[in-house]
C-alpha positions in Angstrom: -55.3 14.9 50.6 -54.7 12.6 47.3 -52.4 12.9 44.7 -52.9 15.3 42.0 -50.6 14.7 39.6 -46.9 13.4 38.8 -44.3 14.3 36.0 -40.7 12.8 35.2 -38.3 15.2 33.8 -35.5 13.7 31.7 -33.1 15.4 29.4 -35.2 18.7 28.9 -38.6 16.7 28.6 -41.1 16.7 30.8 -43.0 13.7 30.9 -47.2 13.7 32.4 -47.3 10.0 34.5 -50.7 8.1 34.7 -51.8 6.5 38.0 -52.4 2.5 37.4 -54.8 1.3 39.8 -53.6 -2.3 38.6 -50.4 -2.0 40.0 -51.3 1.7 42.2 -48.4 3.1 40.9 -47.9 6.4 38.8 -46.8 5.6 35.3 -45.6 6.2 31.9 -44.1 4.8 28.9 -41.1 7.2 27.7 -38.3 6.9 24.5 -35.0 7.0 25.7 -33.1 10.0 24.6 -31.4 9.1 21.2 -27.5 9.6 22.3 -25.5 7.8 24.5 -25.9 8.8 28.5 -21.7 8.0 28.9 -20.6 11.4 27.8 -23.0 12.8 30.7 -21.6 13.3 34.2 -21.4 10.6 36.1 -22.6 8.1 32.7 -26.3 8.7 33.3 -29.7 10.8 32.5 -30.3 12.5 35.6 -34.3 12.5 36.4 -36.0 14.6 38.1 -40.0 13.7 39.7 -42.5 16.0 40.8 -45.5 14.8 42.8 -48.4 17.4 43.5 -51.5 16.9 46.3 -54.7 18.7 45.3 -53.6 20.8 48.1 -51.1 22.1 45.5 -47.8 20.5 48.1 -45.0 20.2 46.0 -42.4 16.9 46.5 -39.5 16.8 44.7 -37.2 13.7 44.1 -33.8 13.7 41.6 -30.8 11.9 41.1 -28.7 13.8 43.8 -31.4 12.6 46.7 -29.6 10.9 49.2 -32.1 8.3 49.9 -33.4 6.9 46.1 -31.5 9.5 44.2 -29.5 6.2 42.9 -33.2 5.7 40.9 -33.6 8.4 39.2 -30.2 7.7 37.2 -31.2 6.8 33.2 -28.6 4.7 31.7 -28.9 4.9 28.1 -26.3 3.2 25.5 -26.1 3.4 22.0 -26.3 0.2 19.5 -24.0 1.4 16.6 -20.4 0.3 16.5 -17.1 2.6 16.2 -15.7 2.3 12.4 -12.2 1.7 11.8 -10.5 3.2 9.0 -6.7 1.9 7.9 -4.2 4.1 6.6 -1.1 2.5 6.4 0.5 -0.1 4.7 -2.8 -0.3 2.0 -3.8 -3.5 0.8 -1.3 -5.3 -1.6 1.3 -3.3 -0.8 5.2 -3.7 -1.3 7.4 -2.7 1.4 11.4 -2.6 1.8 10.6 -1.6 4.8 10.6 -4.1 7.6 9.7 -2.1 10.7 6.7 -0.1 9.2 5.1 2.3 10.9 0.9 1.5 11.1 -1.5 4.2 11.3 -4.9 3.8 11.4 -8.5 5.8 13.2 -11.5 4.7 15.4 -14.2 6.7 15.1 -17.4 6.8 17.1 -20.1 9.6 17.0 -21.6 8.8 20.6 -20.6 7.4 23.2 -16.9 7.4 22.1 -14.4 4.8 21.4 -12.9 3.4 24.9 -9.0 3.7 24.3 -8.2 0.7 25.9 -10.1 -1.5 23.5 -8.2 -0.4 20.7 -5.4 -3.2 19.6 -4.4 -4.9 16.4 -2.6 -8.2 15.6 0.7 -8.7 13.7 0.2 -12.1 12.3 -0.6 -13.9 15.4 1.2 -11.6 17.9 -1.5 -9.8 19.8 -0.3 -5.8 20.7 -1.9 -3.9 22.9 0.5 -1.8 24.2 2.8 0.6 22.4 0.4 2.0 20.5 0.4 5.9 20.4 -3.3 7.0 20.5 -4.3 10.8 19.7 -7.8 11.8 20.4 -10.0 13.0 17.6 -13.2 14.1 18.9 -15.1 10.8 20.0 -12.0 8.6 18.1 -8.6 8.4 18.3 -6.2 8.8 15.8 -3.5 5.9 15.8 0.1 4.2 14.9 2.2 1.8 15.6 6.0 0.9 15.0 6.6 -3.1 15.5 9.5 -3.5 17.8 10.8 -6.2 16.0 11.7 -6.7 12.2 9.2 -8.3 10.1 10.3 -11.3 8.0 10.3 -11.0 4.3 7.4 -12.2 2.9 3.7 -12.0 3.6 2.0 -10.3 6.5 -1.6 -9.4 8.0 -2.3 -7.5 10.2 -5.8 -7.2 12.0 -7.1 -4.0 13.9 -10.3 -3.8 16.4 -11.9 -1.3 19.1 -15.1 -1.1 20.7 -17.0 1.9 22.3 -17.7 3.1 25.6 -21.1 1.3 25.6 -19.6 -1.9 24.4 -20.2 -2.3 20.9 -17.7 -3.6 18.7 -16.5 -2.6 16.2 -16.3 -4.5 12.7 -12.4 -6.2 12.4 -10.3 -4.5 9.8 -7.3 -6.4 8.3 -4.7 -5.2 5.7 -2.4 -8.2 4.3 1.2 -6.8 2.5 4.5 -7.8 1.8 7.9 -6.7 2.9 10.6 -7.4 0.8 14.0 -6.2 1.8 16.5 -8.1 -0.5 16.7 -7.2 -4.2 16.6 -10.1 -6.7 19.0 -12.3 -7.5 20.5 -11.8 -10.7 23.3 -14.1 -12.5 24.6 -13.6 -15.9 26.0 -16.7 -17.9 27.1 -15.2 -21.0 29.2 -13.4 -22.4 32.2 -13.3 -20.0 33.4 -9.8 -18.8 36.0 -8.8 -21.4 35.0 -11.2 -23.9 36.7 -10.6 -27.3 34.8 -11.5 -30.3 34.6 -11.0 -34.5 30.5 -11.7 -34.5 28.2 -8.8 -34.2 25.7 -10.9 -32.6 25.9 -11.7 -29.1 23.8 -13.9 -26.7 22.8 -12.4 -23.1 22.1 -15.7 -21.3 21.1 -15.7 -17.3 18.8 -16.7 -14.5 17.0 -13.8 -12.0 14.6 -14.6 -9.0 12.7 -13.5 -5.7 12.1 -14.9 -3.1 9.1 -12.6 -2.0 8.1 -10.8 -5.3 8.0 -13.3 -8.0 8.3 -12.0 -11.3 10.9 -10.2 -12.0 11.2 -7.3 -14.4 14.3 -7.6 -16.5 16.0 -5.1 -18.9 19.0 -5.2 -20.8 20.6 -2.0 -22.1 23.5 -1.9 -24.8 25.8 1.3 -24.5 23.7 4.3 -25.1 19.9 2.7 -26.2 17.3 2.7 -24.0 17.0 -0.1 -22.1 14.6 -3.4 -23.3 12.8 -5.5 -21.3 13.3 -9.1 -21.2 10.6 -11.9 -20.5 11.6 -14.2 -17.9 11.2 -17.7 -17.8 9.1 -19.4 -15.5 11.8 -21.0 -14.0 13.8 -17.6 -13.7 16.2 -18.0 -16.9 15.9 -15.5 -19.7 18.1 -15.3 -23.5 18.7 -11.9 -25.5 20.7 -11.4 -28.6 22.1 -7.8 -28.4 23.9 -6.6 -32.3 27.4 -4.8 -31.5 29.0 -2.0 -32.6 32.4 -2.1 -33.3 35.1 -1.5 -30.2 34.0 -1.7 -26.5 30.8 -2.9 -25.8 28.7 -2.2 -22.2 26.1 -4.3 -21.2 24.0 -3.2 -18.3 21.4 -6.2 -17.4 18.8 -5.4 -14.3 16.6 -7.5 -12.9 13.9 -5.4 -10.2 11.1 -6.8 -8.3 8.3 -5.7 -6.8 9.1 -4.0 -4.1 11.3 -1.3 -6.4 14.6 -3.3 -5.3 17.0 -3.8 -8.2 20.4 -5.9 -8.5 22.5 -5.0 -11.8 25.1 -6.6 -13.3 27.6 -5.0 -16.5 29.4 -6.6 -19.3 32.1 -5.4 -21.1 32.5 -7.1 -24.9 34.5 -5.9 -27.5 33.6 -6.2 -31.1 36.6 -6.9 -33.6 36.3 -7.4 -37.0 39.6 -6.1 -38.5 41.7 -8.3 -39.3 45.0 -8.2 -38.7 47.5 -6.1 -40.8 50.8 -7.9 -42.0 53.7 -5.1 -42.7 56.9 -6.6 -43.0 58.5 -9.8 -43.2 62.7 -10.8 -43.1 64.5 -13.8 -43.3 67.7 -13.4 -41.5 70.3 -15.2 -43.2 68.8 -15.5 -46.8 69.9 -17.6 -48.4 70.9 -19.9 -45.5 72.7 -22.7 -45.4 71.3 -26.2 -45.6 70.1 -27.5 -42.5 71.5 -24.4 -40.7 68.7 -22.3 -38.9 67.6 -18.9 -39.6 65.3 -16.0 -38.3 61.5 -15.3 -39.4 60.6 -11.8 -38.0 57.1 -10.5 -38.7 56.0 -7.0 -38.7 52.0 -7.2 -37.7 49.1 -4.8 -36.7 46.2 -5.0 -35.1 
């Protein structure tokens, strides 16, 4: 008897091979199912052949055969990448923070995204271990807590994952600041308690970060709402505040970018009344030549 006819069944499809007398073998030319064969049993396509005589006898072969069954195992992998979405810290962002927790997700549609791909790098420190990993369909959901403080100042950090089938993903990055020290903040003039008879009064000082460079300064008097100040380039900054007669309070605050403020009050006191003579004795009057005597003053003020 001769062969009749053969089919290949893969993934639902059955598939009519053609006998090539060129090579004598049964043959055909089949598109690879469009998904990912990792999420499968045992990471394969099982197929199944069928060969029929003209005597209508029946042979058939699949992947569970003991002898070629390893044969008839389709390995298919996908070609698109996992994506990787950042949550926290956002770009540009100003932290007081200095042990901020990092969240982030890897998604992938079809073969999923292997879970011990999935690291990120703190400046130049590597981390692939601490990191909490939730599963989210195909992805994971992700954070992180550094272990150890982050310096004030500028930081990047730099995520990555691939997927079951080995496809990378595209490197994310996020580059912020932490800033845990307010600015500094030193007032010149006037003194604390200062005394004087002019309304007009010079607020002279210097303010400055380290990390967050300018810094917003406002200077309130008493009750009024608070004005802001233009700072210097090099960090020094002049206002002339008008009194009001009595005790003065001057509230100057310097806040950078991060939110963190320093603030420093001044108390002047605007007098303008002059003193108030009452009464005035000389004790003896008249008094003898060269002999001493007693001025006594009465004054208010």
């Amino acid at each position: 008897m001769a062969v009749n006819t053969v089919k290949a069944i893969i993934n639902g499809n059955t598939y009519n091979l053609t006998y090539n007398s060129a090579t004598q073998k049964w043959e055909a030319t089949v598109t690879a199912p469009g998904s990912s064969s990792y999420p499968l049993a045992g990471h394969y396509y099982p197929v199944t052949i069928q060969a029929t005589d003209t005597a209508g006898n029946v042979t058939t072969k699949d992947s569970k055969d003991a002898s070629i069954g390893s044969s008839l195992r389709l390995t298919v992998k996908e070609k698109v990448a996992p994506t990787i979405s950042i949550t926290a810290p956002t770009s540009g962002a100003m932290l007081v923070n200095n042990k901020p927790t990092i969240t982030w997700t890897v998604s992938d549609n079809d073969s999923g995204v292997d879970p011990a791909t999935i690291k990120l790098a703190i400046d130049s420190t590597v981390i692939t271990s601490g990191i909490t990993k939730t599963a989210a369909g195909k992805g994971y959901n992700c954070s992180y807590a550094p272990t150890s403080t982050l310096a004030d100042g500028s930081h990047t950090i730099k995520f990555d994952a691939s997927d079951y089938d080995g496809n990378a993903a595209s490197q994310k990055s996020v580059i912020f600041k932490v800033d845990t020290v307010p600015p500094t903040l030193a007032v010149s003039s006037p003194a604390d308690g200062f005394i004087t008879n002019v309304a007009d009064v010079t607020v002279d000082g210097t303010t400055n970060d380290a990390t967050t460079s300018p810094v917003t300064l406002t200077i309130k008097l008493n009750s009024e709402t608070a004005q802001t100040v233009t700072v210097e380039s090099n960090g020094s900054f002049s206002k002339v505040l008008t009194l009001v007669s009595g005790t003065n309070t001057i509230t100057v605050t310097a806040t950078d970018g991060a939110g963190k403020t320093s603030t420093i009050t001044r108390t002047v006191v605007l007098d303008q009344v002059p003193p108030s003579i009452t009464t005035i004795t000389l004790t003896p009057n008249p008094v003898d030549a060269g002999a001493t005597y007693i001025i006594s003053v009465s004054v208010t003020d």
